[in-house]
Every structure is written in C-alpha cells, then in structure tokens.
C-alpha positions in Angstrom: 70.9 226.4 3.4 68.1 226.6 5.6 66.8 223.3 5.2 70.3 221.8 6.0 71.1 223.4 9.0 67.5 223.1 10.8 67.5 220.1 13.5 65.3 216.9 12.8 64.0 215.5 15.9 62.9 212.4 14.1 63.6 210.0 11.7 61.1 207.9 10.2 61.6 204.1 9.9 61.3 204.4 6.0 64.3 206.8 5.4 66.4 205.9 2.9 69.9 207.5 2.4 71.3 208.1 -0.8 74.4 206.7 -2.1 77.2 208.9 -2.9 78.6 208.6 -6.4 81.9 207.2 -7.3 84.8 209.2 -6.9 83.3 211.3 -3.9 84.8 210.3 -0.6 82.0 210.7 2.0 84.3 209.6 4.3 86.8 212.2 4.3 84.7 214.6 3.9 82.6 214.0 7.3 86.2 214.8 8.8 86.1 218.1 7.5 82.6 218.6 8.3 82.5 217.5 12.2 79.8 219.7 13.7 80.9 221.3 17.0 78.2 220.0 19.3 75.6 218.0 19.1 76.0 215.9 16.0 73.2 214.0 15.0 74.4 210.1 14.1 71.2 208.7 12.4 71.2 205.0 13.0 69.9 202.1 11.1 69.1 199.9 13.8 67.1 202.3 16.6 65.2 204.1 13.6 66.1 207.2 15.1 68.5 210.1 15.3 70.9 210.2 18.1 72.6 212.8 19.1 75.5 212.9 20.7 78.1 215.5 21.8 81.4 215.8 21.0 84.7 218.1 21.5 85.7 218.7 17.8 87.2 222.4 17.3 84.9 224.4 15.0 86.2 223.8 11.5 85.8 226.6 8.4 82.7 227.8 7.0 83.8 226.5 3.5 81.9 223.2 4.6 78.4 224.9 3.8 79.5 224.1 0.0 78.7 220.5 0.3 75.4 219.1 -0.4 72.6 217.9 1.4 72.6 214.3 0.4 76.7 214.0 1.2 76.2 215.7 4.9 73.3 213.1 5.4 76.0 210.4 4.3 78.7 211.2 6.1 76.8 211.3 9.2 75.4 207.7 8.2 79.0 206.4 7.9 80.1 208.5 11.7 77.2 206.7 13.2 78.0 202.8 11.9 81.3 203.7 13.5 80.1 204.9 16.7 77.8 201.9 16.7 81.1 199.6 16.1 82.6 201.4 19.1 79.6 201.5 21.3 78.9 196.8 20.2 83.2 196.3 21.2 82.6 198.3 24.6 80.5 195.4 26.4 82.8 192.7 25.0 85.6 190.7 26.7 89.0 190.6 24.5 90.6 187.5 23.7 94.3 187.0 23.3 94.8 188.3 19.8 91.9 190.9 20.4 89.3 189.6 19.1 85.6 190.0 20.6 84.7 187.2 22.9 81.0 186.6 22.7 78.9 187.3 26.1 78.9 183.7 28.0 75.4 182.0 27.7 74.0 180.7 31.2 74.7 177.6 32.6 71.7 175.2 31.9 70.3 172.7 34.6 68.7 170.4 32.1 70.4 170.3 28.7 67.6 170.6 25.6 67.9 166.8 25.5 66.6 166.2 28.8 69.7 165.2 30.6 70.7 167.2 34.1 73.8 168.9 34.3 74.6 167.5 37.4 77.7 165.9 39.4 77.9 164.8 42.5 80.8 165.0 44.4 83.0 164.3 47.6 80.3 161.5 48.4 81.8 159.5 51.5 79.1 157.0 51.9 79.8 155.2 48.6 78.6 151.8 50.2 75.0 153.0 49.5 75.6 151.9 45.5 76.3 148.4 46.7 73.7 147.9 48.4 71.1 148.5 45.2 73.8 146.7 43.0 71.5 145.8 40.7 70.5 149.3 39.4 74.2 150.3 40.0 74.7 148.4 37.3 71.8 148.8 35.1 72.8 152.9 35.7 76.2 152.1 34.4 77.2 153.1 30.8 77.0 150.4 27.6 80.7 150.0 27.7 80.7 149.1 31.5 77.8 147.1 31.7 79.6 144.4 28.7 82.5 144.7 30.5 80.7 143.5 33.9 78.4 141.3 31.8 81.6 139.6 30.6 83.3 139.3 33.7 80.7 137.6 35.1 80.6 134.7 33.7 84.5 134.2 32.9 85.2 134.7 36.8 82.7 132.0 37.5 84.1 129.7 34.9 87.2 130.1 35.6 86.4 130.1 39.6 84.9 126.5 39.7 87.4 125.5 36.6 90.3 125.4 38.9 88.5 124.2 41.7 87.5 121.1 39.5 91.3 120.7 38.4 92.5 121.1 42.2 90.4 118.4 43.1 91.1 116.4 40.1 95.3 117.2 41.2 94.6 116.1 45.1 92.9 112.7 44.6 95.6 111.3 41.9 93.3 111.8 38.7 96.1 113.4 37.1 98.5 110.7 37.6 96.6 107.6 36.9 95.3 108.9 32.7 96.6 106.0 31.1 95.3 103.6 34.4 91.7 101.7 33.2 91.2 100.6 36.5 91.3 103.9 38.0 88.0 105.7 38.8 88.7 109.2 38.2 86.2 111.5 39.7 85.2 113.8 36.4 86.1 111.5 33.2 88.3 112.6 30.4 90.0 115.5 32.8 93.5 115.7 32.0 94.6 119.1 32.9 93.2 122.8 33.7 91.7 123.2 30.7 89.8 120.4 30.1 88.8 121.0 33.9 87.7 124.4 32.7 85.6 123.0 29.9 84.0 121.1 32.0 83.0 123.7 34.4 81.6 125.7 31.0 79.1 122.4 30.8 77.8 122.6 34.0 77.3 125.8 34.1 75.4 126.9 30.8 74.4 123.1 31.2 75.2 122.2 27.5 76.2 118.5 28.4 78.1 117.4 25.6 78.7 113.6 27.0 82.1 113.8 26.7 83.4 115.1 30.2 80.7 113.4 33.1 81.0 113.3 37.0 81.6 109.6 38.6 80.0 108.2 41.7 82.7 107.5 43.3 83.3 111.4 44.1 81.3 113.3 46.8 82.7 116.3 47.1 82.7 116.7 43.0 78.9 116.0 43.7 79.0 118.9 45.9 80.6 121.1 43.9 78.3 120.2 41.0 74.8 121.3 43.0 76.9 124.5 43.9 78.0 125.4 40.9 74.5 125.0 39.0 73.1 126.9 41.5 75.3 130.0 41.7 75.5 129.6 38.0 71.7 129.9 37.6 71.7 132.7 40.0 74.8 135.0 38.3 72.9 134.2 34.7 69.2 134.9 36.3 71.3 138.4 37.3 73.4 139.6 34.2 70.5 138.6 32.3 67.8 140.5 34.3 70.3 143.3 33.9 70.7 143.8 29.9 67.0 143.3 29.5 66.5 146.0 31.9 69.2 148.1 30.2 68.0 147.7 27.2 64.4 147.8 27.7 64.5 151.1 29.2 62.3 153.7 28.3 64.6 156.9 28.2 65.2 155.6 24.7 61.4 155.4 24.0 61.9 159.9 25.4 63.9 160.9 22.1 60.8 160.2 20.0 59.2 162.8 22.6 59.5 166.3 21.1 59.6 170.1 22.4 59.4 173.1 20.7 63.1 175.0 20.1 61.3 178.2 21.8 58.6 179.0 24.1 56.2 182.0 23.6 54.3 184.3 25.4 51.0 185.8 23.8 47.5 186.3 24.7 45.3 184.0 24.7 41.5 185.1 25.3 42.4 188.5 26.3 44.9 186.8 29.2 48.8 186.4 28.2 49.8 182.7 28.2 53.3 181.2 28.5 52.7 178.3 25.6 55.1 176.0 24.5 54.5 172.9 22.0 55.0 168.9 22.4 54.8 165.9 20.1 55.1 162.3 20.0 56.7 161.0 16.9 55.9 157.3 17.0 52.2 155.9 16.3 52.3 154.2 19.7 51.0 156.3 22.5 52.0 157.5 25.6 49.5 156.0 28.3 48.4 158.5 31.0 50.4 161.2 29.3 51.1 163.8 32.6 52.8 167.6 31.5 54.7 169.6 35.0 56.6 172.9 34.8 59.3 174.2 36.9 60.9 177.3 37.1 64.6 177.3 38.3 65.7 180.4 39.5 67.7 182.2 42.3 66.4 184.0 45.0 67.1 185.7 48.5 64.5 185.3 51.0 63.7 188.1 53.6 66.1 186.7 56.2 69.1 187.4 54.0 69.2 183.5 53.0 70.3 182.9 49.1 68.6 179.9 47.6 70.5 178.7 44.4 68.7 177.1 42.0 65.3 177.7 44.2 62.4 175.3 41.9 58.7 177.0 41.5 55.6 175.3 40.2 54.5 176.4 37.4 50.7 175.1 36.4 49.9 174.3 33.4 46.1 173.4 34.1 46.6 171.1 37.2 43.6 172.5 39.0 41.2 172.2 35.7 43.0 168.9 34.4 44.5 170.3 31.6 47.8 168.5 32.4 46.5 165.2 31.6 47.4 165.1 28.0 46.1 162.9 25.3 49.2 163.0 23.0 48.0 161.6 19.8 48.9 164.7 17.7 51.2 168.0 18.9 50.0 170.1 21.4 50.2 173.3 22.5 51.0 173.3 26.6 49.4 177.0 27.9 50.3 178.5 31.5 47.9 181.3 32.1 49.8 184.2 33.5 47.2 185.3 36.7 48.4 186.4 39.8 49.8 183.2 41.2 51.8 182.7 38.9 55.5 183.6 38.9 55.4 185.6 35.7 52.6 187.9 36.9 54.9 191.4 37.3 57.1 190.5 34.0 56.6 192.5 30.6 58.7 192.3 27.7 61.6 194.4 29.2 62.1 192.7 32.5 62.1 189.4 30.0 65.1 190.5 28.3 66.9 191.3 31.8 65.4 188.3 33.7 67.5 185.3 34.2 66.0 182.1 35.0 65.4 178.7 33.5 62.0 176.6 32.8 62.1 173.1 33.1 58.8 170.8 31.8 58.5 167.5 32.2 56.0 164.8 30.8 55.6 161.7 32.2 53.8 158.6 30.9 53.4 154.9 30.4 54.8 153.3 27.5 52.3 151.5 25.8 54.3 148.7 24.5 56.0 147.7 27.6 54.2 149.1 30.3 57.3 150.7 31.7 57.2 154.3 32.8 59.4 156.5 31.2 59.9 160.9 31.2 60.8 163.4 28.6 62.9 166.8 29.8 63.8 169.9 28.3 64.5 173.5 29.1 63.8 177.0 27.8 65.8 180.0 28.8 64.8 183.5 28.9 66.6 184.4 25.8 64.4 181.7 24.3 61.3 182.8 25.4 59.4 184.9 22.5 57.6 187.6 23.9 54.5 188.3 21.3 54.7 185.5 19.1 52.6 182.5 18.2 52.8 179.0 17.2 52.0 178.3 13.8 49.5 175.7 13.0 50.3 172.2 11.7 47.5 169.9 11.3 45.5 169.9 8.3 42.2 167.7 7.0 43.3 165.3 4.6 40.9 162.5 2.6 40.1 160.5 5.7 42.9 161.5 7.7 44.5 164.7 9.6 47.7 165.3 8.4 50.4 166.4 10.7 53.5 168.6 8.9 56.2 168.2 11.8 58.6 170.7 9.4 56.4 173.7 11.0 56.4 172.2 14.9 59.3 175.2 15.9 58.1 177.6 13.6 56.1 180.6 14.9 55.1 183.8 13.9 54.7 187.4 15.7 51.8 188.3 16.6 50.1 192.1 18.2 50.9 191.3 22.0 51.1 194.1 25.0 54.5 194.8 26.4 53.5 195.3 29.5 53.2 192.8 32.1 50.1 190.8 33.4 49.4 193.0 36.4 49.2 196.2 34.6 47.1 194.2 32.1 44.5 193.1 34.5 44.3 197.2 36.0 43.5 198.5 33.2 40.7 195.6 32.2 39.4 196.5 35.6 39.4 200.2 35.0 37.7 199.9 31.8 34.8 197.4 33.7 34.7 199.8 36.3 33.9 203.1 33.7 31.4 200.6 31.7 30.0 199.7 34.9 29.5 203.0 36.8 28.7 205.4 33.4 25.8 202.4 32.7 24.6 203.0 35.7 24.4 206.5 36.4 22.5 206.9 32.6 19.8 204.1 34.3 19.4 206.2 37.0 18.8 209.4 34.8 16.1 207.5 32.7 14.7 206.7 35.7 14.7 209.8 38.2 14.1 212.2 34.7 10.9 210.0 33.7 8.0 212.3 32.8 5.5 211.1 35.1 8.4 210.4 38.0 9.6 214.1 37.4 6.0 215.2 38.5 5.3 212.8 40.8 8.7 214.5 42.4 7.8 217.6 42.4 8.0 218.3 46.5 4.5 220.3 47.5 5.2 224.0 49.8 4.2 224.5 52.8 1.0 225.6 51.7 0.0 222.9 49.3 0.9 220.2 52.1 -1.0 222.4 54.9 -3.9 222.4 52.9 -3.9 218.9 51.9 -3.8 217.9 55.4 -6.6 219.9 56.3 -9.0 218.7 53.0 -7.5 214.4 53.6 -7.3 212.7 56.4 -5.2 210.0 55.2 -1.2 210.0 55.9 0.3 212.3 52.7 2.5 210.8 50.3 5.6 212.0 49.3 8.1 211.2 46.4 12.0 210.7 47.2 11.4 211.9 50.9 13.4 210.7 53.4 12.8 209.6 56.9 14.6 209.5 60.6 13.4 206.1 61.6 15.6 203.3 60.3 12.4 201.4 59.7 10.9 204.2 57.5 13.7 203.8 55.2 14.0 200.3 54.7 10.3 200.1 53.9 11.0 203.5 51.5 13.8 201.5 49.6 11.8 198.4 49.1 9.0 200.5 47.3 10.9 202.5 45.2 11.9 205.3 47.6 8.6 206.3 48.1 8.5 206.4 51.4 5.1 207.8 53.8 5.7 210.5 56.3 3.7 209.7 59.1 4.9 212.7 61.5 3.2 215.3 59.2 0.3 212.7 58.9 0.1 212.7 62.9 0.1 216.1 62.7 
C-alpha cells in the first residue's frame, strides 16, 4: 500500500506497462478510481509523467483493493485520452467534424524548380510584342503548334487569294478553254488551284505544273514578295521550335536535390548541408551553386518586407561554389556569424518560418546553352542533427554511385543550441586553457630554485653593508623602478631591473 500511493517524479524511457487480463475492464475501473488532485497521466510519447489536476469528487476507499499493475493501467488509458483531447484542441473542424490538418506554407519555388508566381493587373502588355520572338518561344507546347500552324496557313492562304484576285481581274478565268490567251499563272482555274500555287512558291517545291508567264508584272511582283516574306515567316517559326525545343530547362530535371536539408557539425562548426547530383554522364560546364533565404521581416522604421531574399554563402569567398559535378555533392553553409542562421538552435527551428531557395547554374555541355536547376527546402524540412549518408563506393576500376541512398540520412550527436552559444562556450573553454597554462608557466618560473634565492629581497642591513663593502650599483631581483625607462629596460632582462638611486647613494 505504500509503494502504490508514493508519488513518482519520473518515468524512465524503458517502462513498460503491463497488460491487463481478459475479462478485467481497466477502463471502468479508472472511473471508479479518479484520484482527487493531481493525477499522474504517464505518457508514451514525452517519456514522462504528467500531472495534471482535476475536480473529480473523492470517491470511496474501497478503490485501495485494486492492484498495482491495473492503477498503472488505467492511468495509461486516462492519459491516451487526454492526449486525444489535448492533438483535436489545435485543429480546425471540417464540415462533418473531422480534423483538418494544419495548412503547410505557401512555397515560392515548388520542389521542381518552378516559381509560384503570377503576375497580374499588368497595363503595359505591349512590352510582350515588342520581344515577340521569346513571347512565343515562352508560350506553352499547345500554343506554340497552334501559332506555328497559323503561320504558314495565313500566309498561304493570304497570297492564295491574292494570286486568284489577280487571276479574276485580268480575264484568266474567263478565257480557260482560249489557246491564244496568255494567262498570267498557267493551269489556274479557280481559288484553289490559285492556292496551290501559292504553297509552290512559298515552300518552293516547283512541281512544273502551275508557272508564272512573262506577260504579267505585277504577278512577278507578287512572286519576289511572297518568296521573301515566305523565307522570312519560315526563317521565324523555324528559329522558334528549335529554340523551344532545344532549351535547357529540360536538360534541369536530370539535375537532382536532396528531399531534406540538414544541419550538423562539421569540424567542430554546425553546417547547413544539403546534397546535389547530375544524373546524365554529360557534364555541367562551369557548374555555379547560390542560396537564398526567403523570409519576412520588419525593418526598424516599421516597414514590412514580404518575401525579403538573403544570401546565403555557400563558399563564395573561398570558391567552394564553383562545383565540379561529376558525382553527388554535398553543398555546406558554415553557420558563423554572418550568416542568417547564427542565433537559431533546434527550438527556434521548429518555430521559425522561412524558405531556402538554391540554385545552380551551368553550361550545357552538348549545346552550349545555359541552363538552371531550382528547388526549395522549408523549415519543417530542415533536419536538425542529422547527416547525409554516404554513396560512392570503390568498384574494379570504377567508383560506383548508389543514387537509392542520395535522400537518405542518418541522425547523428549534434548540440541543440544555436551557433552563437556554440562559439561562447569554445571561447570560454580557450580562454581557461589559455590563462590556467599560463599562470602554471609563471609558477615554474617565479618558484625555480635558484630564482626563489635569487629573489629573496636583502634587509636594510644586508643592503647597507653591501653598499659600504662594493662600489658597484646593487642588483636586485623582481624590484621595481619609478622611471619609465628603468622598467622597460627591467622587462627586457627578465625583470631584473638595477636600482641606481640606492647605488648613488
């Protein structure tokens, strides 16, 4: 009876609960046996006990009858139900009731690189025609046919009808069955064949069938324009699909980032580390790594910046950021005091909101094109304390690279506490090594034998009498002097200076 009514303060993390038997109701039974005040709900999640008070009316003493293992259980169950309580509290309630989970925040660059970004209410839309040719190489695929088609089927059918309305105004049309009449385009009998005939000149297939006369100028006219212009809109559309399709933002999905970033230390320093890879054998020329960190802030003034954009270095000063992607790599951001992390431990983490943006930029080396690979990390998917595991192994002749660990990593013994406080107490400890080897030198030196006779400062007596037997100046060890002179020249010999006033004396 004693041992179940004493209070345990603690609970240790390896505690394990028995199970009631069948038949026993554990349940029902912690209703009968609510303590007054200060119920202790042990929970499995904190690896503690909680306690907690409650209003329950005192309840008879015929609940001391139960055993020690069935109190210990029906607290177990009372606290998974207070935990229930305590996880619905913080939620938002559907329509039916159900528990709405807590809205994630709104990314600025998705995990695939593209910004979530519209722009609206733009009033000086005549800016996209002026740069029409990446207007329409920024266009989508389904667009960019459409225009593609257009293109050529307006033309066609443009200089089509001018070919049959000059064919209609000189007569051609009436005189088909007349051999004596010199038509100006031969074999043109009506819009189509006029617009077949524009389809030669244009894609300049010349079939022989349908051919211009010399007895028509302006058709001649009409023929050095239309092979023109026609040369010009297929020099255009064409110079726009190859562009499209030789872009390089298809050549950035083979261009890989780790699913999380971690923090860790890294030579006694904590480092923000995340990992990239290039899955193609073809490399990324000049290979350039940037960070930014996209978070909110209010200045001093009172102004809010939204979405305010910090640098974040990831070895610009050293050249670390100039990357030679041939096999994954591990990007590190030391966390000193410029950087924006530098007051963050592993609780502020979890509050923090913010997003990191990195960005590598390089040359393609197949086409020579420049091209950029994006991706975010939010706080919830930064790791405090853990590590990325390692991939590259030594195989015969070759380094093998297993790309099914590149998001795996593993925890690792990491402080909590931020890189300020880390950096204190590195310089207290240097500070105590510094000043405790320092005072024992002095101790060896001042407690010397022959030093701590040579110290020994002579009486009155034993200096009067040495002045009277020497007439030299008298040494003496450790003295000190007025004269700023006196104890310059006493520092430079050991402190052992001359006292020239008892020697004049």
């Amino acid at each position: 009876m004693a041992l179940e009514d004493s209070t345990f303060s603690s609970r240790p993390e390896s505690l394990s609960l028995p199970v009631p038997e069948k038949g026993e109701e554990p349940v029902q039974e912690a209703k009968e046996d609510a303590p007054p005040t200060g119920v202790f709900n042990v929970s499995e999640e904190l690896g503690h006990v909680v306690t907690t008070e409650t209003s329950t009316p005192p309840q008879p003493s015929t609940n001391n009858n139960m055993s020690f293992q069935d109190k210990m259980a029906a607290r177990e169950a009372q606290a998974n139900q207070h935990r229930k309580k305590l996880q619905g509290v913080g939620q938002e309630r559907g329509k039916f009731g159900w528990a709405r989970s807590k809205r994630k925040r709104q990314r600025y660059v998705e995990k695939n690189g593209r910004c979530n970004v519209q722009h609206g209410n733009m009033r000086e839309t005549y800016r996209y025609l002026t740069d029409i040719f990446t207007t329409l190489v920024d266009l989508n695929w389904r667009c960019s046919l459409f225009v593609f088609v257009m293109a050529y089927a307006v033309t066609w059918l443009f200089f089509g009808a001018i070919w049959y309305l000059i064919a209609y105004c000189r007569g051609d049309l009436d005189h088909l069955e007349d051999e004596t009449w010199t038509p100006c385009v031969n074999n043109v009998n009506g819009f189509i064949s006029a617009f077949l005939f524009s389809i030669e000149t244009e894609t300049t297939i010349g079939y022989g069938h349908r051919v211009i006369t010399d007895q028509c100028p302006v058709g001649t006219m009409l023929l050095l324009l239309q092979a023109i212009l026609g040369s010009m809109v297929n020099a255009f559309m064409v110079g726009c699909m190859f562009v499209k399709i030789s872009q390089p933002n298809k050549r950035a999905e083979t261009l890989v980032f780790s699913r999380n970033a971690v923090i860790s230390l890294r030579d006694d320093k904590l480092c923000l580390m995340f990992r990239v890879g290039d899955l193609r054998s073809s490399h990324i020329v000049g290979a350039n790594m940037r960070a930014k960190l996209i978070k909110s802030k209010q200045t001093q003034e009172g102004e809010f910046i939204p979405l305010d954009q910090t640098d974040i270095s990831v070895g610009f000063e050293t050249g670390d950021d100039r990357l030679f992607l041939v096999s994954p790599l591990v990007i590190s951001h030391e966390i000193d005091s410029r950087s924006p992390f530098w007051d963050m431990s592993q609780t502020q983490l979890e509050k923090e909101d913010f997003e990191i943006v990195v960005i590598l930029e390089g040359m393609v080396e197949a086409t020579g094109m420049t091209c950029q690979a994006r991706s975010s990390y939010l706080a919830e998917e930064v790791l405090w304390g853990h590590r990325f595991s390692p991939m590259m192994s030594l195989a015969e002749g070759f380094f093998d690279v297993d790309y099914g660990a590149f998001h795996h990593t593993f925890e690792v013994d990491t402080p909590s506490c931020s890189a300020r406080e880390l950096a204190l107490a590195a310089a207290r400890r240097e500070a105590h090594l510094y000043w405790s080897i320092s005072s024992r030198l002095d101790e060896e030196k001042w407690e010397g034998p022959n030093l701590t006779e040579q110290s020994r400062k002579p009486t009155d007596s034993e200096s009067v009498s040495e002045k009277k037997e020497g007439d030299g100046p008298t040494f003496i060890v450790g003295g000190v002097t007025d004269t700023q002179d006196q104890s310059v020249v006493g520092e430079q010999n050991g402190s052992i200076t001359t006292d020239q006033s008892e020697s004049e004396a």
